[in-house]
C-alpha positions in Angstrom: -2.8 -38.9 -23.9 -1.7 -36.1 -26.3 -2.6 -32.1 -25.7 -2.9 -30.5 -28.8 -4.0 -26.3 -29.5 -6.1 -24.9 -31.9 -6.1 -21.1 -32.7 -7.2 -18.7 -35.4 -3.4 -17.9 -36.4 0.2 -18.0 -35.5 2.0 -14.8 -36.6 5.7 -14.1 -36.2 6.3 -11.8 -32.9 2.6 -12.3 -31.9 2.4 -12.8 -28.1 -0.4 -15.1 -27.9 1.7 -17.4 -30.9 4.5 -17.1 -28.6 2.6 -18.4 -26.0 1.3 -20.8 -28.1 5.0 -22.3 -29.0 6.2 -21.7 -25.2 2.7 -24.3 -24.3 3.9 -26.9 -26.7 7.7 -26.7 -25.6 6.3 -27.0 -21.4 4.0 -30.3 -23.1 6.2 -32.1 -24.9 9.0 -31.7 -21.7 6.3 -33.4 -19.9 6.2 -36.4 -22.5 2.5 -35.6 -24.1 2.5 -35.8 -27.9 1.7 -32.1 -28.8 0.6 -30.5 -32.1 -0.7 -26.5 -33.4 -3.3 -26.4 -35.7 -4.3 -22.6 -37.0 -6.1 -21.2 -39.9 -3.9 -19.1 -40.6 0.3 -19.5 -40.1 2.9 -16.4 -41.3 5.4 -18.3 -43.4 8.5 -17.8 -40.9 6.9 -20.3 -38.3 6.2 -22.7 -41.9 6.1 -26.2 -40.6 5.5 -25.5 -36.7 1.5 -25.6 -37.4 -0.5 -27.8 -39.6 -4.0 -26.5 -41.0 -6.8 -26.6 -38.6 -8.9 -28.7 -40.9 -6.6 -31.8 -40.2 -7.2 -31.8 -36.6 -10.2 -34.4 -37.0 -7.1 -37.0 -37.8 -5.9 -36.8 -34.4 -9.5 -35.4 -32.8 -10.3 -38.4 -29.8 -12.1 -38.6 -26.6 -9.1 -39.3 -24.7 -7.2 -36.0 -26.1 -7.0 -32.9 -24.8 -7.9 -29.6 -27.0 -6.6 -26.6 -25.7 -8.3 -23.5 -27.8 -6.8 -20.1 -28.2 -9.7 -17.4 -28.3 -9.5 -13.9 -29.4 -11.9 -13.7 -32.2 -14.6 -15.3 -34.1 -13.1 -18.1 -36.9 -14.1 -21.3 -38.2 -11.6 -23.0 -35.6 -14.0 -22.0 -33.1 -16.9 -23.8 -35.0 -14.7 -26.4 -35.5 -13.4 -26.7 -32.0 -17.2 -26.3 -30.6 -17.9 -29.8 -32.2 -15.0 -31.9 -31.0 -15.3 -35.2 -29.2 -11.8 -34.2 -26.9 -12.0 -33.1 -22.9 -11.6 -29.0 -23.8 -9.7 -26.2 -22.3 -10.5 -22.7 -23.7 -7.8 -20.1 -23.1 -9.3 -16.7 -23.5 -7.1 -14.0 -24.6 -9.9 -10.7 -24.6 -11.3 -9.8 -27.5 -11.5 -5.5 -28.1 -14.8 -3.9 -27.9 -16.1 -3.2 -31.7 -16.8 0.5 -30.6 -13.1 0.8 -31.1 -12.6 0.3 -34.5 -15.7 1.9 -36.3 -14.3 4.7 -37.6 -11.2 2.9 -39.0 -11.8 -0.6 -39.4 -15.4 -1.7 -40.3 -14.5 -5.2 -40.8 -12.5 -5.8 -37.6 -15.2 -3.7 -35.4 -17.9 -6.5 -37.5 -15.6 -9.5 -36.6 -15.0 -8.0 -32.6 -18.4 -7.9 -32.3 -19.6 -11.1 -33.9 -16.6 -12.7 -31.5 -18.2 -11.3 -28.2 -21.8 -13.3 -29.0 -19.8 -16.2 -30.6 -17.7 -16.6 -26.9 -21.0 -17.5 -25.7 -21.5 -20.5 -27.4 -19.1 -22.5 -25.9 -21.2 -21.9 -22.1 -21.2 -25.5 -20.6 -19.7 -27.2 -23.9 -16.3 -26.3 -22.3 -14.5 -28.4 -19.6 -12.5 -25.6 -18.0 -11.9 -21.9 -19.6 -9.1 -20.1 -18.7 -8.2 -15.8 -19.0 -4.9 -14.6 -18.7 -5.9 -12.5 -16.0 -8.3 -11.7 -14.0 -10.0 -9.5 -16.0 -10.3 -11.9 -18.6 -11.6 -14.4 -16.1 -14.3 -11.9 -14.7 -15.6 -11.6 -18.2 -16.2 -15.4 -18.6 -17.3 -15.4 -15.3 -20.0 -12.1 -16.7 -20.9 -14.1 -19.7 -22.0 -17.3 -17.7 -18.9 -19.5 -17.7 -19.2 -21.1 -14.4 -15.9 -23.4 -14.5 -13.3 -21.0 -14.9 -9.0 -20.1 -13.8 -6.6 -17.6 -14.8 -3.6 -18.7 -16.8 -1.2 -15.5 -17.0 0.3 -15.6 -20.3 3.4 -18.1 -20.9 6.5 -15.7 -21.7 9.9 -16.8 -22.5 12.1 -14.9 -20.9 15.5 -17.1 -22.2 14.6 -15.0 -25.7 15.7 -11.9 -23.9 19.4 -12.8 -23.4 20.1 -12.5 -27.2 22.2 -9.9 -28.6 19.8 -7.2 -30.0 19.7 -5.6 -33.5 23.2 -3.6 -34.0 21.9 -1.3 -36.9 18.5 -0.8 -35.2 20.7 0.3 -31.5 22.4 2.7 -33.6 19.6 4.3 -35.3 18.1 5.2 -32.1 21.0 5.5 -29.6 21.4 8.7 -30.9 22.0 10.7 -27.2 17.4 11.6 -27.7 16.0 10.9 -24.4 13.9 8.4 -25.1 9.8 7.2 -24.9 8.5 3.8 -25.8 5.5 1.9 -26.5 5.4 -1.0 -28.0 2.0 -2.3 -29.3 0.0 -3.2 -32.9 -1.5 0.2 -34.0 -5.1 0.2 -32.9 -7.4 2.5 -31.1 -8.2 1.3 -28.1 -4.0 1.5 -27.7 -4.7 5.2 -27.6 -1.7 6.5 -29.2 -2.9 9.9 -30.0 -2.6 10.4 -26.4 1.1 9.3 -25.8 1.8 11.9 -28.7 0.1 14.3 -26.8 2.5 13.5 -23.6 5.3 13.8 -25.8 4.6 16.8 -26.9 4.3 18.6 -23.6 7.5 16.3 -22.6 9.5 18.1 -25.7 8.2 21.6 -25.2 8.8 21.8 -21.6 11.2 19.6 -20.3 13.8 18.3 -22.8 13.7 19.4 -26.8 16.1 16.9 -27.2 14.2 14.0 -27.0 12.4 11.0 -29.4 9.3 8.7 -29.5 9.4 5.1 -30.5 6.3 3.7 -31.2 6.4 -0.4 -32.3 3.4 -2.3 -33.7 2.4 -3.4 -37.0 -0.1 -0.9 -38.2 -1.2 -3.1 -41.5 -4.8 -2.7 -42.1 -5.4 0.3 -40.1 -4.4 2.9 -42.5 -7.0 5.2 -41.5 -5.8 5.3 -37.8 -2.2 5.9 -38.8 -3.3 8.9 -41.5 -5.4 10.4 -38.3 -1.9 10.6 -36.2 0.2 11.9 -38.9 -2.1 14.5 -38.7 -2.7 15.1 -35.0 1.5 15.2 -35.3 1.5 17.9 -38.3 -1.2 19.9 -35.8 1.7 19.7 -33.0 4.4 20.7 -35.0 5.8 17.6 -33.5 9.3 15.8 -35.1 11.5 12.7 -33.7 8.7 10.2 -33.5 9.1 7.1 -35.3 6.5 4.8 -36.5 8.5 1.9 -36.8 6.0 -0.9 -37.9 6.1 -4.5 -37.0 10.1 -5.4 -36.1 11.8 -8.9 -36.0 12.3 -9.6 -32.4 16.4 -8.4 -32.0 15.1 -5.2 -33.6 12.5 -4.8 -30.9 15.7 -5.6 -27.9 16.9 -2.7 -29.4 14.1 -0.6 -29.1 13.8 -1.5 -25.5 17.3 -1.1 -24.8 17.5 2.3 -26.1 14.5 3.4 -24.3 14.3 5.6 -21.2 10.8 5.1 -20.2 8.0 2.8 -21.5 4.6 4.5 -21.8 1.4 2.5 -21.9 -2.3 5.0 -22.6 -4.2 2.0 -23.7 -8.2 2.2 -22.3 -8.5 -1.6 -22.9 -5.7 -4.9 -21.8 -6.7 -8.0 -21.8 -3.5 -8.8 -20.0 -0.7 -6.9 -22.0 3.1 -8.6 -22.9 5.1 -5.2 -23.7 4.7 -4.4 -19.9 6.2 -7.9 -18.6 9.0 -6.9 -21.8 9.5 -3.6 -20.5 10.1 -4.8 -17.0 11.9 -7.6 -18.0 14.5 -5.3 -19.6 14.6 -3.0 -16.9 13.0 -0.2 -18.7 10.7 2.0 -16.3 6.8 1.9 -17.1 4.1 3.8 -16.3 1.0 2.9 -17.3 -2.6 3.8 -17.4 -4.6 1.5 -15.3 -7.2 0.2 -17.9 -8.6 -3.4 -18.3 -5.6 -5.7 -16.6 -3.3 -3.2 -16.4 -2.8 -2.9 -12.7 -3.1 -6.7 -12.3 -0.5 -7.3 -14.9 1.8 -4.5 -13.7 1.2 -6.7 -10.4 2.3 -3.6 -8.0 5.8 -2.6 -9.9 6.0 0.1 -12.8 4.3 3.6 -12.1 0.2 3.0 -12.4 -1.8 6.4 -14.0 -5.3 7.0 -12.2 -6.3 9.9 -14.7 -4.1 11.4 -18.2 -2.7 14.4 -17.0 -0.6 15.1 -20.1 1.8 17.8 -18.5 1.9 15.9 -15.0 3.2 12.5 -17.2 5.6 14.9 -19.3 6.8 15.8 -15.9 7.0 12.3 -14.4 9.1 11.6 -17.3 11.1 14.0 -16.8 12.0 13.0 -13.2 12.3 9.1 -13.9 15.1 10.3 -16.5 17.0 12.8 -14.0 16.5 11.4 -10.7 18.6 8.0 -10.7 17.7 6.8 -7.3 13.9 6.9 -8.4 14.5 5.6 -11.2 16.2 2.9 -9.5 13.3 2.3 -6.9 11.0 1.7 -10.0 13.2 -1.0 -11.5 13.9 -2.6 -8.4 9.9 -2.8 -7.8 9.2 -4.3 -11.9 12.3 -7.2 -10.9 9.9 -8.2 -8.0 6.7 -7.5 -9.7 8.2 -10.3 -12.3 8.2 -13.4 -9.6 4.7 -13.9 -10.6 5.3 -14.2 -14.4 8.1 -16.6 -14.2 8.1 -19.7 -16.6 8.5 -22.2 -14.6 5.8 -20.9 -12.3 3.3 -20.1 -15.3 4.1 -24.0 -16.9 3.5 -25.8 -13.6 0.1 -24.0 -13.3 -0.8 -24.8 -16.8 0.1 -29.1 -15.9 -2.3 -28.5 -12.7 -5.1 -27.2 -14.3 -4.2 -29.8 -17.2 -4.2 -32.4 -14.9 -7.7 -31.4 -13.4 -9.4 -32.0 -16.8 -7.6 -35.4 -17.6 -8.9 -36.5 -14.0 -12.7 -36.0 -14.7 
C-alpha cells in the first residue's frame, strides 16, 4: 500500500506545504511508501516533490491519493481521473469578490475553483476540511462523505533559536502589534492599521506594527495601504514581506499582541503560531476563526477600532490578564497537538483502505 499527495504547489513557509511535509513524515513513520507530486515546487524544498505529471508511474488501484485543494489547477484534472481510493483535503478557497479590484486573475482563478470543487461530488472516497467550516462547505456543495482534518502543525520547529538581526530590529522597547498573514484583502489589513492608529494616538505613541505576508502579486492592494497610512499620518509600521521561518520566531517573540481582522479563514495557522508562542490574540470571529481559536485568545463580535486600541492597551499593562489569556491559548492548543492531528489522519486513512 503506498499514500501518496498531490497539490497545486509546495512553497517555502506555506502552511498547507507544511502540512503537506508534516503528512508524509506521520506516513512514512507508519511504514507506507509516501511521495509529493505538485505543479509547482519553490526551489528551497528542490527534490522533496516530483512533477505532478509523473504520478501516473506510481497511479494504482491499491494506492491511496490524498489531494490538497485550494484552487483550480491541472492536478485537480489530473487527480479527478485516477484509478487510486481518494481522499480530498479541502483547504477553503477565498471568495473572488475579494480580489476584483486588485487581482483580476486570482478573483478569475477563485471563482473558476468554487465550480471546479464540484466536480469531484461522488468521484471522491472521503473529503476532508480543516475545520468545520470547511466541512460545512462540502457538506453545502453536496459532498455527502465528509470529516474534519485540523491542519497538521509541527510544533518541534518552534524550539529553534530565532533570527538574531531580525529580534534586534524590532526589540526596539515599541510596544508591539502583529499579524502575520499573505497580503490579501479578505485579510483586511486596512482595518488593523486603523486600530493602530487609534492605539498610537491614544494610548501609547511609542509603539510599532508588524505586518508579515508575502505581498507578491498584489501590488495594487499594498499601493492602496501606503496610502490609507499617508492619510493617517501614521509611522512605525513595517511591511515586512515573506520571512524565512527564524525571521518570523522573531517577529512573534517581539510581539505584544497578535491581531487578526480577517472577514474570511478557512482555518488560519498564524493563530495556532501565535498561541503556540504565547503571544496574546484577539481575533475577529470570521469563517473558522472561533473554531480554530477553539475557546482561548480574545474573540471580536463587531470592529470597534477605539474599543480594540483600548483592549490592547490593557492586555499590555495588566499582567495578570494578560496572563489569564495565555494560560487559556496553552489549553486551547490540546486540540492541535501532532500526535493527536496524525492519529486522526491514520483513522480516517484506515477507513478508505477498508472499503
Amino acid at each position: 500500500m503506498e499514500v501518496h499527495q498531490l497539490a497545486t504547489s509546495l512553497t517555502y513557509g506555506d502552511a498547507i506545504s507544511d502540512e503537506i511535509l508534516e503528512i508524509q513524515r506521520v506516513l512514512r513513520e507508519k511504514g507506507f511508501r509516501s511521495e509529493i507530486f505538485t505543479r509547482f515546487c519553490d526551489p528551497r524544498l528542490a527534490g522533496l516533490a516530483h512533477d505532478y505529471r509523473e504520478y501516473t508511474k506510481y497511479s494504482s488501484k491499491n494506492n491511496v491519493a490524498i489531494f490538497h485543494f485550494s484552487i483550480g489547477s491541472p492536478v485537480s484534472r489530473l487527480f479527478f481521473r485516477l484509478p487510486d481510493k481518494k481522499i480530498m483535503i479541502y483547504h477553503n478557497i477565498t471568495p473572488h469578490e475579494y480580489f476584483i479590484d486588485y487581482h483580476r486573475i486570482l478573483a478569475r482563478e477563485c471563482y473558476k475553483g468554487r465550480l471546479e470543487i464540484k466536480l469531484f461530488i461522488d468521484k471522491v472516497d472521503l473529503v476532508l476540511g480543516d475545520s468545520e467550516f470547511n466541512r460545512k462547505e462540502l457538506e453545502a456543495f453536496g459532498y455527502r462523505r465528509t470529516g474534519v482534518l485540523p491542519i497538521l502543525i509541527n510544533f518541534q520547529k518552534f524550539k529553534t533559536s530565532p533570527d538574531p538581526i531580525t529580534k534586534k530590529i524590532y526589540n526596539n522597547g515599541r510596544k508591539t502589534i502583529l499579524f502575520v498573514g499573505r497580503l490579501i484583502p479578505n485579510k483586511k489589513y486596512e482595518d488593523i492599521i486603523k486600530v493602530y492608529a487609534f492605539y498610537r494616538r491614544y494610548f501609547e505613541p511609542k509603539s510599532q506594527l508588524i505586518l508579515a505576508g508575502d505581498h507578491r502579486g498584489l501590488e495594487r492592494y499594498l499601493a492602496a495601504l501606503f496610502d490609507l497610512i499617508d492619510r493617517l499620518k501614521l509611522q512605525d509600521i513595517y511591511f515586512t514581506g515573506h520571512l524565512p521561518f527564524p525571521a518570523l520566531r522573531a517577529c512573534y517573540e517581539v510581539a505584544d499582541v497578535f491581531l487578526s481582522m480577517s472577514e474570511h479563514e478557512g482555518f488560519g495557522v498564524p493563530l495556532i503560531e501565535a498561541f503556540i508562542q504565547d503571544v496574546p490574540v484577539i481575533a475577529y470571529k470570521a469563517g473558522a476563526v472561533e473554531e480554530t481559536l477553539n475557546g482561548g485568545g480574545i474573540l471580536l463580535k463587531e470592529k470597534n477600532y477605539l474599543g480594540i486600541a483600548a483592549l490592547i492597551d490593557r492586555i499590555i499593562k495588566d499582567k495578570e490578564f494578560r496572563a489569564r489569556i495565555i494560560k487559556g491559548q496553552k489549553q486551547a492548543l490540546q486540540k492541535y497537538q501532532p500526535e493527536r492531528i496524525g492519529s486522526l489522519l491514520l483513522y480516517y486513512l484506515d477507513q478508505v483502505i477498508k472499503e
